[in-house]
Each structure stands twice: as C-alpha cells, then as structure tokens.
BALOBA-1460 file (C-alpha; in Angstrom, 3 decimals):
// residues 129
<rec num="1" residu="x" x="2.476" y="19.985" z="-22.970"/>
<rec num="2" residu="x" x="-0.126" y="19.938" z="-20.296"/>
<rec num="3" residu="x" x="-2.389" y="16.937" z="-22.128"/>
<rec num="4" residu="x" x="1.365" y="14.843" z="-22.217"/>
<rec num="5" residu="x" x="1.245" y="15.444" z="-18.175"/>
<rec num="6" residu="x" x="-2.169" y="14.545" z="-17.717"/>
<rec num="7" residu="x" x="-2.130" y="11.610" z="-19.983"/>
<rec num="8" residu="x" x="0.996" y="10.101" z="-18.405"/>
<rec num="9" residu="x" x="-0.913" y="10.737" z="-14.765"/>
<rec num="10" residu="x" x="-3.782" y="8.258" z="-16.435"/>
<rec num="11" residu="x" x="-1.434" y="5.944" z="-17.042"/>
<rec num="12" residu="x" x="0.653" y="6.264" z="-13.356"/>
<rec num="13" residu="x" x="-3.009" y="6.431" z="-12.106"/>
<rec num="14" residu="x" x="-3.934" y="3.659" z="-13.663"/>
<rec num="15" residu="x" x="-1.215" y="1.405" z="-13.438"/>
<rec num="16" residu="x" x="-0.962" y="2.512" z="-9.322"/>
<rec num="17" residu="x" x="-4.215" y="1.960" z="-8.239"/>
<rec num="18" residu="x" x="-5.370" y="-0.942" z="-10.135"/>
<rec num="19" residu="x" x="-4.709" y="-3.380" z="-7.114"/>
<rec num="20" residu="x" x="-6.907" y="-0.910" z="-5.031"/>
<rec num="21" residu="x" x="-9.878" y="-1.491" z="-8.088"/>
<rec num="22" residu="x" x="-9.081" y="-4.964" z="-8.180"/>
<rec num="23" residu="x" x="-9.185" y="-5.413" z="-4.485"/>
<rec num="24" residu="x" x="-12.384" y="-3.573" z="-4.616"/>
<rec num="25" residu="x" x="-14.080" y="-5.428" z="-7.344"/>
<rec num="26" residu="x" x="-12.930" y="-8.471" z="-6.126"/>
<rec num="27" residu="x" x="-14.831" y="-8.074" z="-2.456"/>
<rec num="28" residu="x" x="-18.133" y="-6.873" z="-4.193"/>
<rec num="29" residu="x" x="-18.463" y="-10.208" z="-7.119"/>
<rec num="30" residu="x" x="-17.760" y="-12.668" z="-4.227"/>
<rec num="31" residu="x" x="-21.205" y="-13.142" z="-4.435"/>
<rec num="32" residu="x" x="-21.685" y="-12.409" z="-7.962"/>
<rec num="33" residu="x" x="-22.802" y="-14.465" z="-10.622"/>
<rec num="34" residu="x" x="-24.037" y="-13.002" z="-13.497"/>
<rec num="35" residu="x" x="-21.158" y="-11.214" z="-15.969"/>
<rec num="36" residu="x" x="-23.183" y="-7.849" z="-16.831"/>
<rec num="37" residu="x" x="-23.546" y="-7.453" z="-13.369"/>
<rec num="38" residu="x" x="-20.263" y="-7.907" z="-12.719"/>
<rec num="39" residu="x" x="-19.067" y="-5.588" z="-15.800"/>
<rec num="40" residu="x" x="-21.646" y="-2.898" z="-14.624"/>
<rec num="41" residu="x" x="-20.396" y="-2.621" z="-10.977"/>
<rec num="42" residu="x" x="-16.700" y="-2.617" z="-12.825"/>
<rec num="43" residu="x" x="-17.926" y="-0.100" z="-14.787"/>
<rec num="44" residu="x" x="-19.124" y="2.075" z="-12.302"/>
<rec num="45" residu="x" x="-16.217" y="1.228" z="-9.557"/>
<rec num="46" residu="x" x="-13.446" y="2.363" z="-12.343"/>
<rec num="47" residu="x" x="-15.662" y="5.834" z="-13.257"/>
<rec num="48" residu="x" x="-16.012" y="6.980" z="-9.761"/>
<rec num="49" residu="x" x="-12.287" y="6.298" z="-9.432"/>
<rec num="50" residu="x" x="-11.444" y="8.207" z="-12.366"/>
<rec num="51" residu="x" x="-13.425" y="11.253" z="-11.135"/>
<rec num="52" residu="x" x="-11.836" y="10.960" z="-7.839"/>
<rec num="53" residu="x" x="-8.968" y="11.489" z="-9.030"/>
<rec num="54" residu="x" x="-9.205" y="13.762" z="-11.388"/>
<rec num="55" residu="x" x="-12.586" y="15.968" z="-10.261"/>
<rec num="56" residu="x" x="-12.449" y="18.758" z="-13.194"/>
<rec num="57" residu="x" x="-13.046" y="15.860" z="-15.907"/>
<rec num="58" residu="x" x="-16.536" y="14.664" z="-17.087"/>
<rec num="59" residu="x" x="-16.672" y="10.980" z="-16.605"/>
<rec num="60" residu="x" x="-19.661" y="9.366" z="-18.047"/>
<rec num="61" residu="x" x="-20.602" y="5.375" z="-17.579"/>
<rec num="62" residu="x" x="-22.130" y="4.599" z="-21.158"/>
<rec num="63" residu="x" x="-21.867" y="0.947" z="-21.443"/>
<rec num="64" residu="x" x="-25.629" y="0.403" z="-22.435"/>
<rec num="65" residu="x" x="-24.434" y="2.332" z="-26.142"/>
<rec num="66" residu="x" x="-23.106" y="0.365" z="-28.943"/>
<rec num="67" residu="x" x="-19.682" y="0.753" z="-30.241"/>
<rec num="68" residu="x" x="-19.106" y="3.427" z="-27.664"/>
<rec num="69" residu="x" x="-16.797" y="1.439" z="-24.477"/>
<rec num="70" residu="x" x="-18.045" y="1.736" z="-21.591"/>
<rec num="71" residu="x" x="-16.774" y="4.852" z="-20.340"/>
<rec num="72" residu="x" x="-16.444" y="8.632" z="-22.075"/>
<rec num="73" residu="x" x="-14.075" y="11.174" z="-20.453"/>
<rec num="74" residu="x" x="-14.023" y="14.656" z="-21.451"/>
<rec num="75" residu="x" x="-10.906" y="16.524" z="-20.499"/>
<rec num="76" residu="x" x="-12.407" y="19.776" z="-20.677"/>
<rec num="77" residu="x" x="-11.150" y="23.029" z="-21.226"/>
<rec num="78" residu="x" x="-7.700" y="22.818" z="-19.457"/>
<rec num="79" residu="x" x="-6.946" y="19.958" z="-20.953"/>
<rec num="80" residu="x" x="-7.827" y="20.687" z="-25.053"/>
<rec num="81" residu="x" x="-10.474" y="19.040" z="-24.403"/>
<rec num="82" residu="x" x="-10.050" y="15.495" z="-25.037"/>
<rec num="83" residu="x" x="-11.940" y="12.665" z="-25.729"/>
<rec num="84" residu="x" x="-10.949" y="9.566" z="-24.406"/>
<rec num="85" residu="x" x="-12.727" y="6.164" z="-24.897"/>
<rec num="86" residu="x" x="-12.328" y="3.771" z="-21.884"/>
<rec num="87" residu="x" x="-13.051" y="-0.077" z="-21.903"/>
<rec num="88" residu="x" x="-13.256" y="-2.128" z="-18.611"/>
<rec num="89" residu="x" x="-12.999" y="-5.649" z="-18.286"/>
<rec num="90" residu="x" x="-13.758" y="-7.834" z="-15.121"/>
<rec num="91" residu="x" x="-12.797" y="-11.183" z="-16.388"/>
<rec num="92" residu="x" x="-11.496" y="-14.168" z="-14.410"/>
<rec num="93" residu="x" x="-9.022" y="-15.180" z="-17.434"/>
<rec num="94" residu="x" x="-6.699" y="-13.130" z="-19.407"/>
<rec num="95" residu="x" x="-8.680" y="-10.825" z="-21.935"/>
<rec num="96" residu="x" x="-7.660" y="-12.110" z="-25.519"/>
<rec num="97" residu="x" x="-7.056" y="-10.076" z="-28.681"/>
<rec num="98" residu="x" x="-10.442" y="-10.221" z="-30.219"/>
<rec num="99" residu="x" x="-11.626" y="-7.805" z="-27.128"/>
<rec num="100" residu="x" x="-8.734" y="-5.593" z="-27.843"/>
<rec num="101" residu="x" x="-9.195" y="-5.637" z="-31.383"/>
<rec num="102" residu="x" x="-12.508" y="-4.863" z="-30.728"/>
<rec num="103" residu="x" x="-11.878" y="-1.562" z="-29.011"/>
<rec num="104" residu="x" x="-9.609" y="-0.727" z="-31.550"/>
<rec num="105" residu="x" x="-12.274" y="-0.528" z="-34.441"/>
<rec num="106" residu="x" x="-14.955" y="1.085" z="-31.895"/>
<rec num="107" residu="x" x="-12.479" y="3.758" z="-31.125"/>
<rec num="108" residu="x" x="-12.134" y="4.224" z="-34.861"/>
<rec num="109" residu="x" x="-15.969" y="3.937" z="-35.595"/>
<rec num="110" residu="x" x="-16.858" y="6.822" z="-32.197"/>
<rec num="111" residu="x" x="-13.912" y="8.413" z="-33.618"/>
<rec num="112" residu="x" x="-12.029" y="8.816" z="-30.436"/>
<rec num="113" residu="x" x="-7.747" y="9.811" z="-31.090"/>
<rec num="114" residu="x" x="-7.384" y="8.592" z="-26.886"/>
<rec num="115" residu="x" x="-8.496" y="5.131" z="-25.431"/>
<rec num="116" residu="x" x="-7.653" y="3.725" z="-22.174"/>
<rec num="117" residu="x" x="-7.760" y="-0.483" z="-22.252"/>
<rec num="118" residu="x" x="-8.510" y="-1.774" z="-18.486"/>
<rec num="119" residu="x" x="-8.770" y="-5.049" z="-16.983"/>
<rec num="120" residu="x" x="-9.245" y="-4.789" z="-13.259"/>
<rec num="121" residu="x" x="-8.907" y="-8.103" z="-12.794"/>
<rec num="122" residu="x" x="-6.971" y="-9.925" z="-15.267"/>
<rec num="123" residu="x" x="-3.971" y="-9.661" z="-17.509"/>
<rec num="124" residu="x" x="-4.496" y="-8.433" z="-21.205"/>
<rec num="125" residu="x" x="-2.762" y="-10.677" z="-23.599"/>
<rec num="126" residu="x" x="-0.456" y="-8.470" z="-25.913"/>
<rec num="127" residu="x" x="0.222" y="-5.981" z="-23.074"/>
<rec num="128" residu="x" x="3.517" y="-5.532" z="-21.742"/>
<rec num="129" residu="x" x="4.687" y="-4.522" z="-18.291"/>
C-alpha cells in the first residue's frame, strides 16, 4: 500500500540521515547548557528535516503540550491521512525505558496508531539495529 511505502521511507529516512541530525545538533549544543534548550533546537532541527524531506506532510513542533511528543505529522490526503506522534531526544547517555515507556502511554492517551521514537544523539536502550 502507499502508507507501507511511505512509512518504510520514515524509517530509511530516519535511520540514513540521523548522523547528518546528529552532526548537526552536535555543532549547535557545543555551547549549550541548558537541556530544554537543547531539546527545543532538537526539536526544531528534526521537524524541518522531516518537512524537507517529505514537503506535502504537515509537520508541527508541539513540545510545549502535555502528553502530546514533541512533534505531530499529518500525512494528509495521499497518504490516508495519518497521524503520527514523534518524540526526540538529545541526550548525552543512552535513553532508558522509562522515556520509552513513556511515549508508549502518551501515544495511547493522544490516541495516535503511528509513533516515531528518535534519539539524535544517543542509543535507545531496548532498540535493536
């Protein structure tokens, strides 16, 4: 089906250009201190990537809602119009269960069916390559 293609290009997408992100993000928290500022530039880095690379879907940064991730994509029209719930982290250590766990119910509670789990800089314990 067409959503199968697009949501295995997510995945490639994601998978293929996280060094790029992390490369990015990297450079710009050199300087960095505080963790919502680093979390908010992630944020925003990993949206505008997103809608670069896909242009027809709505990407929306809404980090600043509860129980909502941190970004919404809508798939639109030639897609079935999907929801999917994304979460970015931008930790120095690997991001533990708990966080993942914590998605989980937040996907559950926004009812969202799709959710993308990102670290750009770090592994995610649980995940396998």
């Amino acid at each position: 089906t067409l959503w199968s293609s697009y949501s295995d290009n997510i995945i490639k997408h994601f998978d293929n250009s996280n060094e790029e992100i992390k490369d990015m993000i990297t450079g710009v928290f050199l300087g960095m201190k505080t963790p919502s500022r680093k979390g908010a530039v992630g944020e925003n880095v990993t949206a505008k990537q997103i809608s670069k690379f896909y242009p027809h879907f709505d990407v929306q940064v809404v980090s600043s809602e509860g129980k909502q991730g941190d970004i919404h994509i809508n798939t639109g029209n030639n897609c079935g119009n999907k929801k999917i719930m994304v979460e970015n982290k931008v930790y120095d250590k690997n991001v533990n269960l708990v966080e993942v766990d914590k998605f989980k119910r937040d996907m559950v509670h926004s009812n969202f069916k799709y959710g993308i789990f990102h670290s750009a800089t770090s592994g995610i314990v649980g995940k396998k390559k």
